[in-house]
N, C-alpha and C positions, 0 to 999 in steps of 0.2 A: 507634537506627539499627543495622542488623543489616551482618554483617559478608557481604556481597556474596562475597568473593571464595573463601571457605570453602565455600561451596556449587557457584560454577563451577567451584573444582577439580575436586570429586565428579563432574560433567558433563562433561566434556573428549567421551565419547564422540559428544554430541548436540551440536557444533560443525559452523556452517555459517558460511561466507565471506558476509558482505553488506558492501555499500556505500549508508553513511547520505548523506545530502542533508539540508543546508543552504540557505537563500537570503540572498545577497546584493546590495543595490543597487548594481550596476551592469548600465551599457548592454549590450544582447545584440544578436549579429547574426540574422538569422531562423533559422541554422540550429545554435546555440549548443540545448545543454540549459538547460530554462528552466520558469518556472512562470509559464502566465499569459503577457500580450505577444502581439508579434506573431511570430509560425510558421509555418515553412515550407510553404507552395503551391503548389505549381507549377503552370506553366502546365498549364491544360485540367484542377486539379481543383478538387472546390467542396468548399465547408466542410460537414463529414457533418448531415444533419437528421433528426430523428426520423420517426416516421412521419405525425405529424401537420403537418406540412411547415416546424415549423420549428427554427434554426440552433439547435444542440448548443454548449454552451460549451468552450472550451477551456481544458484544465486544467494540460495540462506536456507537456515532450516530451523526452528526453532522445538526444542522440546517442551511441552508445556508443563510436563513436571518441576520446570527451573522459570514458569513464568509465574508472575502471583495469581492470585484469582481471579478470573474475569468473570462476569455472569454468560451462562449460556456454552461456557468453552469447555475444551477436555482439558482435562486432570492429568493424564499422562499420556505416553506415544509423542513423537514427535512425529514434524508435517515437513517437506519439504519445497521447495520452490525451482524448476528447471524452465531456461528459456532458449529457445534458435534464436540465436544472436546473429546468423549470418544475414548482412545488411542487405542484400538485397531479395533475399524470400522475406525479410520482417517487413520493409515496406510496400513490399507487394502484395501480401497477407494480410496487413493489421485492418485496415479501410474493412474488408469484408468479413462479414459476422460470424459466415461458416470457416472460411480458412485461418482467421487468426486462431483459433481453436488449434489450430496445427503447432503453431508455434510455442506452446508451452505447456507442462507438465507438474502438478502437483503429487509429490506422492506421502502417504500417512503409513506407517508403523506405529500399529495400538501397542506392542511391547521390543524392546529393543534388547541386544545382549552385546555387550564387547566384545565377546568372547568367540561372532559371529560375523566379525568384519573380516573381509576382505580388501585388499589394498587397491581402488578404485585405478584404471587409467585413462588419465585427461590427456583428451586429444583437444583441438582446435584453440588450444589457450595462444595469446597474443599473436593472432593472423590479421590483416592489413583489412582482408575485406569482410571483417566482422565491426559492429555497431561500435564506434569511437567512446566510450562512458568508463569511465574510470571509477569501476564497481566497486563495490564495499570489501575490505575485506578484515577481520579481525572477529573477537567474541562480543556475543550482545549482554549489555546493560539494560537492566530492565527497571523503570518508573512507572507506576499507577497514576494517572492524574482524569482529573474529568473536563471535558469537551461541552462548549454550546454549539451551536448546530454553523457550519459553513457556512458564509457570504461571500461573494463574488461581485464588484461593482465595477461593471464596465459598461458596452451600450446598454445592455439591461440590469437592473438588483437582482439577483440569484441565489437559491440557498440549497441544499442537497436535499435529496428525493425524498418528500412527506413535512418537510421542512419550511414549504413556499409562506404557510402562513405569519412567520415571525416578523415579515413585515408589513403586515398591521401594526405589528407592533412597534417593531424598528422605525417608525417614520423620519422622513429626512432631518426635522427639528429636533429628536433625540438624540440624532447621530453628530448633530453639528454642536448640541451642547456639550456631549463629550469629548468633544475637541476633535473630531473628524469634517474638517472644510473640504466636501469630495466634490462640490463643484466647482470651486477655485482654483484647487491645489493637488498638484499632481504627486507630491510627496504626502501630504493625508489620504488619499486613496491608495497609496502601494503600503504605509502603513496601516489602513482598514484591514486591508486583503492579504497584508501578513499575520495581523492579530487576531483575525477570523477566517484564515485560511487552514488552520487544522493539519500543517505542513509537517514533514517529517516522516519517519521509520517507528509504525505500532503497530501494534494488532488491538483491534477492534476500532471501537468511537466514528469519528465521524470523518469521510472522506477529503482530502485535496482535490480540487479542480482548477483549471488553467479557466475557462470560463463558466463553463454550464457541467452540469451531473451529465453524465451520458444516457445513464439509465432513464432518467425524466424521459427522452427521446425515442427510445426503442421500446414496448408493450414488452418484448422477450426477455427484457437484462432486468425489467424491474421486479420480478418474485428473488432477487439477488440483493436482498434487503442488508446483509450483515458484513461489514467491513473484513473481513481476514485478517487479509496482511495487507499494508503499503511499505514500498519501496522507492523511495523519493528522494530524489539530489537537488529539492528547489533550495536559495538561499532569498533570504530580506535582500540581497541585492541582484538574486539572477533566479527570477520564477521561470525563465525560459525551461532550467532543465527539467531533466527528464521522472515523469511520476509512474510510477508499475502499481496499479492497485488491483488488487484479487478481493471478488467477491463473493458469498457463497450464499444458498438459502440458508435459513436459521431453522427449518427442519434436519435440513442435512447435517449442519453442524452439530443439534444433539444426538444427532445417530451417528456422529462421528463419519461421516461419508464425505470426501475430498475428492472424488470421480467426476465432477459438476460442476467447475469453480470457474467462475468467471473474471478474464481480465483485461483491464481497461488501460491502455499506456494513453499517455499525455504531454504533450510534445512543444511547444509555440515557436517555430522557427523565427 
């Protein structure tokens, strides 16, 4: 087991504020942040659908009134998260830059009212030929904690986008004094990659990746500097699963605009 906190020292500079999520079982009101359940509607809106005409699933929605403070985020309104989960437009869509666009829907309300729901109806819940993930579902718990920047150690050392230079610093002999043997040991490399993989359900800090940032790769996705939301099912024993990360400009987000938001699913079959 390698000694984790020997190397965030070294990083202090690549520290970003995020707040991890959690779920717990219990009751939500429609307008609580949540995963999954029922969500706030208001009157005269409909549930977003793909192009094919039909109902996108719902996947979370978080009010930032009930989050703590983040730098850079709103204050209040809640944001929502909708996906086409049916399997076979998701993988025929996500490969391409313009159509994955298709398959998912972000929506923000700057002020909410209870007194304005209407009682949503969910269609396509547990169909055969929709994506097999055993989504979230319950109220979110929310934690503040601070992030050093994403590492990835496979054919290549990788770190998330503006991030490449930490290994200068990181060098192999650092990593190996803190008790990381990545070229020996195939169990201190899935431990490197879980103690600096940034895994999990938050908003904001620093992204998960199965290998490489995406963004690094495409000129278009990189003015998408600021983490959202991730929605992630990796564990320390199975990074195969599935990671849904949304990401937005940090212009947008102070103007509070969610029209724009980019997203990146992560898969390793």
């Amino acid at each position: 087991m390698g000694n984790k906190q020997k190397i965030t020292a070294l990083l202090q500079d690549t520290l970003l504020p995020s707040v991890h999520i959690d779920v717990v079982q219990e009751d939500t009101s429609c307008l609580e942040s949540k995963f999954g359940g029922i969500f706030y509607l208001p009157q005269g809106e409909q549930i977003p659908v793909c192009p094919e005409g039909e109902q996108m699933q719902f996947l979370a929605q978080i009010n930032f009134a009930e989050l703590p403070p983040l730098p850079g985020f709103p204050r209040e309104g809640i944001v929502q998260f909708f996906l086409d989960t049916n399997e076979a437009r998701f993988y025929d869509k996500i490969d391409d830059e313009e159509s994955a666009r298709e398959l998912y829907t972000v929506r923000y309300y700057p002020k909410s009212d209870a007194a304005c729901q209407q009682n949503p109806t969910l269609e396509n819940t547990d169909i055969d030929e929709h994506l097999s993930i055993d989504w979230k579902d319950g109220k979110m718990q929310f934690e503040t904690v601070s992030e050093v920047a994403t590492f990835y150690v496979g054919e290549d050392c990788v770190a998330d986008m503006g991030y490449a230079h930490v290994w200068e610093t990181l060098t192999p002999a650092l990593v190996k004094k803190a008790g990381y043997d990545l070229e020996n040991w195939e169990d201190d490399t899935d431990d490197f990659c879980w103690d600096f993989g940034n895994w999990g359900c938050k908003v904001g800090g620093h992204p998960a990746f199965k290998s490489f940032d995406a963004r690094i790769d495409h000129e278009t996705y990189q003015p998408y500097e600021t983490l959202l939301f991730q929605y992630d099912f990796a564990t320390r024993e199975e990074f195969e699963e599935d990671t849904f990360s949304f990401f937005i400009r940090p212009e947008d987000l102070a103007n509070c605009r969610f029209d724009d938001v980019l997203m990146i699913w992560q898969n390793c079959f």
